[in-house]
C-alpha positions in Angstrom: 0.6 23.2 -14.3 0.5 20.0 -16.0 -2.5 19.1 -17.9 -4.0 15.5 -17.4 -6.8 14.2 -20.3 -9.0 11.4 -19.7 -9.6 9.5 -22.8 -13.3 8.6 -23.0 -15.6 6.6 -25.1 -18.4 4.3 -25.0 -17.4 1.2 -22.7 -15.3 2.9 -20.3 -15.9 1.9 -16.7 -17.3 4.5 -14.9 -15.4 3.7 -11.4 -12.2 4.2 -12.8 -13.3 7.2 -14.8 -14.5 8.6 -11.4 -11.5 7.7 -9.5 -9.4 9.7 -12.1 -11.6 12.8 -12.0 -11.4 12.7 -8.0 -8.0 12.5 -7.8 -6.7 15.2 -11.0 -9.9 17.3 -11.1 -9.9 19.6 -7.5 -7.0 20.6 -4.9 -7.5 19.3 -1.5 -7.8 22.8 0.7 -4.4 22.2 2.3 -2.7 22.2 -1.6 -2.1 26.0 -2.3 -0.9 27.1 -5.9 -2.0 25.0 -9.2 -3.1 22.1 -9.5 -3.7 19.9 -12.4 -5.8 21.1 -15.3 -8.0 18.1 -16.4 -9.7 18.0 -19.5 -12.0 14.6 -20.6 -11.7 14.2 -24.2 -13.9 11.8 -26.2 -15.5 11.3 -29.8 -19.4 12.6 -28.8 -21.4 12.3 -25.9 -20.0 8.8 -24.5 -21.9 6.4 -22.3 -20.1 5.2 -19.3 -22.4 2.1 -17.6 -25.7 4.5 -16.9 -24.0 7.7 -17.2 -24.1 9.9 -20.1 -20.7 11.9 -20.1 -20.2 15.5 -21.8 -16.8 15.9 -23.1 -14.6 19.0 -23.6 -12.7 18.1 -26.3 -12.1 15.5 -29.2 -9.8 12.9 -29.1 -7.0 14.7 -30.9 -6.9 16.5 -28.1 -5.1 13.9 -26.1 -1.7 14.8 -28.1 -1.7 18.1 -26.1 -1.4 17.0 -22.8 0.9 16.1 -20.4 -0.7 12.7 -19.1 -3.2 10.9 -21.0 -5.0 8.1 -19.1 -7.2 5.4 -19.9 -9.9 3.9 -17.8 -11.2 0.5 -17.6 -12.3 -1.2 -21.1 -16.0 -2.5 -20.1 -15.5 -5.6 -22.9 -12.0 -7.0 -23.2 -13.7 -9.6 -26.0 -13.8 -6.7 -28.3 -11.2 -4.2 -30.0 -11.0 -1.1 -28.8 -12.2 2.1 -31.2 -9.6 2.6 -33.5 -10.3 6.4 -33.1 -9.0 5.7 -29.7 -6.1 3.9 -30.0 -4.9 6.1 -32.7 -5.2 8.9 -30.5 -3.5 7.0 -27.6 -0.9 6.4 -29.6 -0.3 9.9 -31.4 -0.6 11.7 -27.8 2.5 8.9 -26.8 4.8 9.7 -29.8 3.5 13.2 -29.1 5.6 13.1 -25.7 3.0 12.5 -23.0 2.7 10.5 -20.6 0.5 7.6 -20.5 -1.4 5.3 -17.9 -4.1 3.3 -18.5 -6.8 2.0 -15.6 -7.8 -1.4 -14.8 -8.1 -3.2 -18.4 -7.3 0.5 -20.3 -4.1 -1.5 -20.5 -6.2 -3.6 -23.4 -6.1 0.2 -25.5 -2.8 0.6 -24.7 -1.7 -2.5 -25.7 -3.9 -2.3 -29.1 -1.5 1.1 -29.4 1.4 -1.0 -29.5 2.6 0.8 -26.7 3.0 -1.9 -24.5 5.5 -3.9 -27.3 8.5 -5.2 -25.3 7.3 -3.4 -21.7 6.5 -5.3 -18.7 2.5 -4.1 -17.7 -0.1 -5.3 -15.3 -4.4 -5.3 -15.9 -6.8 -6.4 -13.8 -6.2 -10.3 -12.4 -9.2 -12.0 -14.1 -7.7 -10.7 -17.6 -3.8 -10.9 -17.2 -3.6 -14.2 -19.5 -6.4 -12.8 -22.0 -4.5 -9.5 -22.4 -0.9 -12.0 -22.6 -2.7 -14.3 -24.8 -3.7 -11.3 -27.2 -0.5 -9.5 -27.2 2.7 -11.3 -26.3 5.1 -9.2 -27.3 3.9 -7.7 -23.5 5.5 -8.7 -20.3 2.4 -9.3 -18.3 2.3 -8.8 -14.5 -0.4 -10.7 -12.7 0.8 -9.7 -9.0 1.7 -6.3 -8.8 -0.7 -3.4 -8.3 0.8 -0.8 -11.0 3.5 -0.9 -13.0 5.7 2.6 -13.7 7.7 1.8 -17.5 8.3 5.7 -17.6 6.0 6.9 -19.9 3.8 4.3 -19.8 2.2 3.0 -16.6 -0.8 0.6 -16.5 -2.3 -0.2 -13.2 -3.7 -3.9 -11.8 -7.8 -4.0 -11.0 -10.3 -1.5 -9.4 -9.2 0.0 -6.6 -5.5 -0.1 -8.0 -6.4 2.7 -9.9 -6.0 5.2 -7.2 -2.9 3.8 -6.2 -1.4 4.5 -9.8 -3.3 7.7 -9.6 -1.6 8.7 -6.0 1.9 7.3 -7.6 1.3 10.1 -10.6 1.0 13.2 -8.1 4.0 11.9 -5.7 6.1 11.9 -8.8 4.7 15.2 -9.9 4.4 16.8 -6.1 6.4 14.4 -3.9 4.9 12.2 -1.2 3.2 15.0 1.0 1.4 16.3 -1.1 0.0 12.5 -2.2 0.1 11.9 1.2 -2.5 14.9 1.2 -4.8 13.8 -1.2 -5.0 10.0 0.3 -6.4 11.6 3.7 -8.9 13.8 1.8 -10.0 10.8 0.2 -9.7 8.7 3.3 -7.5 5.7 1.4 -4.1 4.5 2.3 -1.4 6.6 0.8 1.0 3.8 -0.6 0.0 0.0 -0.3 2.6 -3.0 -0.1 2.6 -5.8 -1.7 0.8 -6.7 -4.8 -2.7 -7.8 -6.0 -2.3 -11.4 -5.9 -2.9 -11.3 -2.5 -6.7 -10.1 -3.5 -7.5 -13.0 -5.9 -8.6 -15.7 -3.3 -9.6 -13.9 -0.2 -11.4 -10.9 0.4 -9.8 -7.5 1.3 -10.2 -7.1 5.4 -11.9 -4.3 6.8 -9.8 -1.9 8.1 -10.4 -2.5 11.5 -10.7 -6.3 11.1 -8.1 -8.0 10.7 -5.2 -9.7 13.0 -2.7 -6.5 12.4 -5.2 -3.7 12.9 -3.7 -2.4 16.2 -0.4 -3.7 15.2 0.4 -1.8 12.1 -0.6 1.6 13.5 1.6 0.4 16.7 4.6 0.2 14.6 3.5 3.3 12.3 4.2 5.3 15.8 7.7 3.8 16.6 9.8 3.8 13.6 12.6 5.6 15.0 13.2 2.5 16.9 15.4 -0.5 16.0 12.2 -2.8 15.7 12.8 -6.5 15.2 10.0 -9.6 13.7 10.3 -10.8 16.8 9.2 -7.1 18.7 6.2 -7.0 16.1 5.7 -10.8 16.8 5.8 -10.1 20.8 3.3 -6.8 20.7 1.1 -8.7 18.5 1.0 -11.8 20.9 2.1 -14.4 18.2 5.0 -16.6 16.8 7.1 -14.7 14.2 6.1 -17.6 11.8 2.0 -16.7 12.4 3.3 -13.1 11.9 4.6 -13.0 8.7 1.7 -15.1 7.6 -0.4 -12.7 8.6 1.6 -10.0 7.2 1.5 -11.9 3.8 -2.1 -12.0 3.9 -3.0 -8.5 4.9 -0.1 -6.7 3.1 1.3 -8.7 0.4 4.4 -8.3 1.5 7.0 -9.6 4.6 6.8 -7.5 7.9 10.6 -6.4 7.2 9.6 -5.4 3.4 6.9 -3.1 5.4 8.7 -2.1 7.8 11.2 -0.8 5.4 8.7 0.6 3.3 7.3 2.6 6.1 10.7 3.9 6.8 11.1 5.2 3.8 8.3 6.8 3.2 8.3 8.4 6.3 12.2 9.3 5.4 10.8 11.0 1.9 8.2 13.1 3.6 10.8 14.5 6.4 13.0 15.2 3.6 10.1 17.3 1.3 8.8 19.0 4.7 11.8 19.7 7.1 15.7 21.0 7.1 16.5 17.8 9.3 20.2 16.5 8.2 20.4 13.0 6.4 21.4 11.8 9.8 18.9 13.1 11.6 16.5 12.0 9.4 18.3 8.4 9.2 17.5 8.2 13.5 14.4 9.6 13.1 13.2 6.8 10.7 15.2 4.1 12.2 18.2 3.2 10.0 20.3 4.0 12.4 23.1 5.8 10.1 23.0 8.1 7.0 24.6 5.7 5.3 22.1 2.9 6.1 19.5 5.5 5.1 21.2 6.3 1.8 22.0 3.0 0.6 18.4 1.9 1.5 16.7 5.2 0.2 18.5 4.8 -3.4 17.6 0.7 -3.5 14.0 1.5 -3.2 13.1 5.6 -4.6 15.8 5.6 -7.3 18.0 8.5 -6.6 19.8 9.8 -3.3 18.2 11.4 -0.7 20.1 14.8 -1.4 19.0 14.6 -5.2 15.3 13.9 -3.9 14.4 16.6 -1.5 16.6 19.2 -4.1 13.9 17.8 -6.8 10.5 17.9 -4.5 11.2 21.0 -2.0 10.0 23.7 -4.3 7.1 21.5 -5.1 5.8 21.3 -1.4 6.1 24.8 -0.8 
């Protein structure tokens, strides 16, 4: 069981905080065996917004887990407690992993930990945290950013999609998948948070490709063009993929691809399907298609993937 710490002190955010503790701190009923064992570890009692928090243990706690993470930082305008960023940083060189929330990436990069690393914060603070520490490769339009064992995550809600990324690593893309329908949240998003800076996020069920998405969701074993989305959807390909860029943050082949995949990674954690049945399944046509694709985008083969997250899911 791998043991996740939230590192806590006065000026955290609370919804990031919250997010973190929904995601690490109880098994969805369908999850059996272990699941994570979360500790919060903080210096006292520690204010979050109106909430008075309780923690288990100290900060030098941290250096005993497996992931550390680090909610929002209320005031970027100010340092973060050296208490904290010393024990961010011991619990790093320590060998755990570490992911900070929102603008947590401020402690993080106070830790040094950041140095030479290409990281993402919340939009309204990408050029302060840039300005403060250049040595950091600052990501304005992404909505997490996986360095190994560091991760930082992009603003608000982005912090459940790093959170969902850290259990499909640890449990594979079911079990993720799993969570994200308990907590009623799309299990993977596309695209990155620029698309969030000048227009609102739509509704789910408000927006141009509402009946579309789920439309293609249904279909991916088939050979699906632009121009089929374009024609279901009752538009020009061009007013599509402006859509798309709107709604997604991403082209309606990048999408489409993504979908494939993932659908690709749970058939692969959940059934004995071959690679080519899987491959027709998700639409790539071939094994080879599927496994050129599948290694572009997860990082290792499909083989070496379901060998790694099989045992996991069952």
């Amino acid at each position: 069981m791998r043991t996740v710490a939230l590192a806590v002190t006065n000026g955290m955010l609370h919804f990031e905080l919250s997010l973190a503790y929904e995601v690490f701190g109880s098994a969805p009923d369908a999850v059996a065996g272990p699941w994570y064992d979360l500790v919060v570890c903080g210096p006292g009692p520690v204010r979050a917004g109106r909430f008075l928090l309780e923690p288990d243990h100290g900060l030098d706690q941290l250096a005993r887990a497996d992931t550390v993470i680090v909610p929002g930082w209320a005031d970027v305008e100010a340092e973060p407690p050296a208490e904290l960023v010393d024990a961010v940083r011991a619990a790093h060189e320590a060998g755990a992993r570490v992911a900070s929330l929102c603008t947590g990436a401020f402690v993080l990069a106070a830790a040094g930990l950041l140095d030479g690393r290409r990281a993402t914060t919340h939009w309204a603070h990408t050029e302060a945290l840039a300005a403060r520490h250049p040595r950091v490769e600052v990501d304005p339009d992404v909505l997490y950013v996986d360095d190994g064992s560091v991760l930082t995550s992009a603003g608000k809600a982005a912090a459940m999609d790093l959170c969902l990324h850290l259990v499909r690593l640890d449990r594979g893309s079911s079990i993720a998948n799993v969570v994200a329908r308990r907590l009623v949240v799309p299990p993977h998003r596309d695209g990155g948070q620029a698309q969030f800076v000048t227009a609102p996020v739509p509704a789910p069920d408000n927006h141009p490709l509402a009946e579309l998405l789920p439309w293609v969701i249904e279909r991916l074993d088939r050979p699906l063009t632009v121009e089929d989305l374009a024609r279901q959807a009752r538009m020009s390909s061009r007013h599509l993929g402006r859509h798309f860029r709107t709604v997604t943050g991403t082209t309606p082949l990048q999408w489409l691809l993504t979908q494939r995949i993932r659908h690709a990674q749970e058939l692969l954690e959940t059934t004995d399907d071959s690679v080519d049945t899987i491959a027709a399944a998700t639409g790539m046509g071939t094994a080879t298609t599927l496994r050129r694709h599948f290694n572009r985008t997860v990082g290792v083969p499909p083989d070496t993937y379901r060998r790694t997250f099989r045992s996991r899911v069952r």
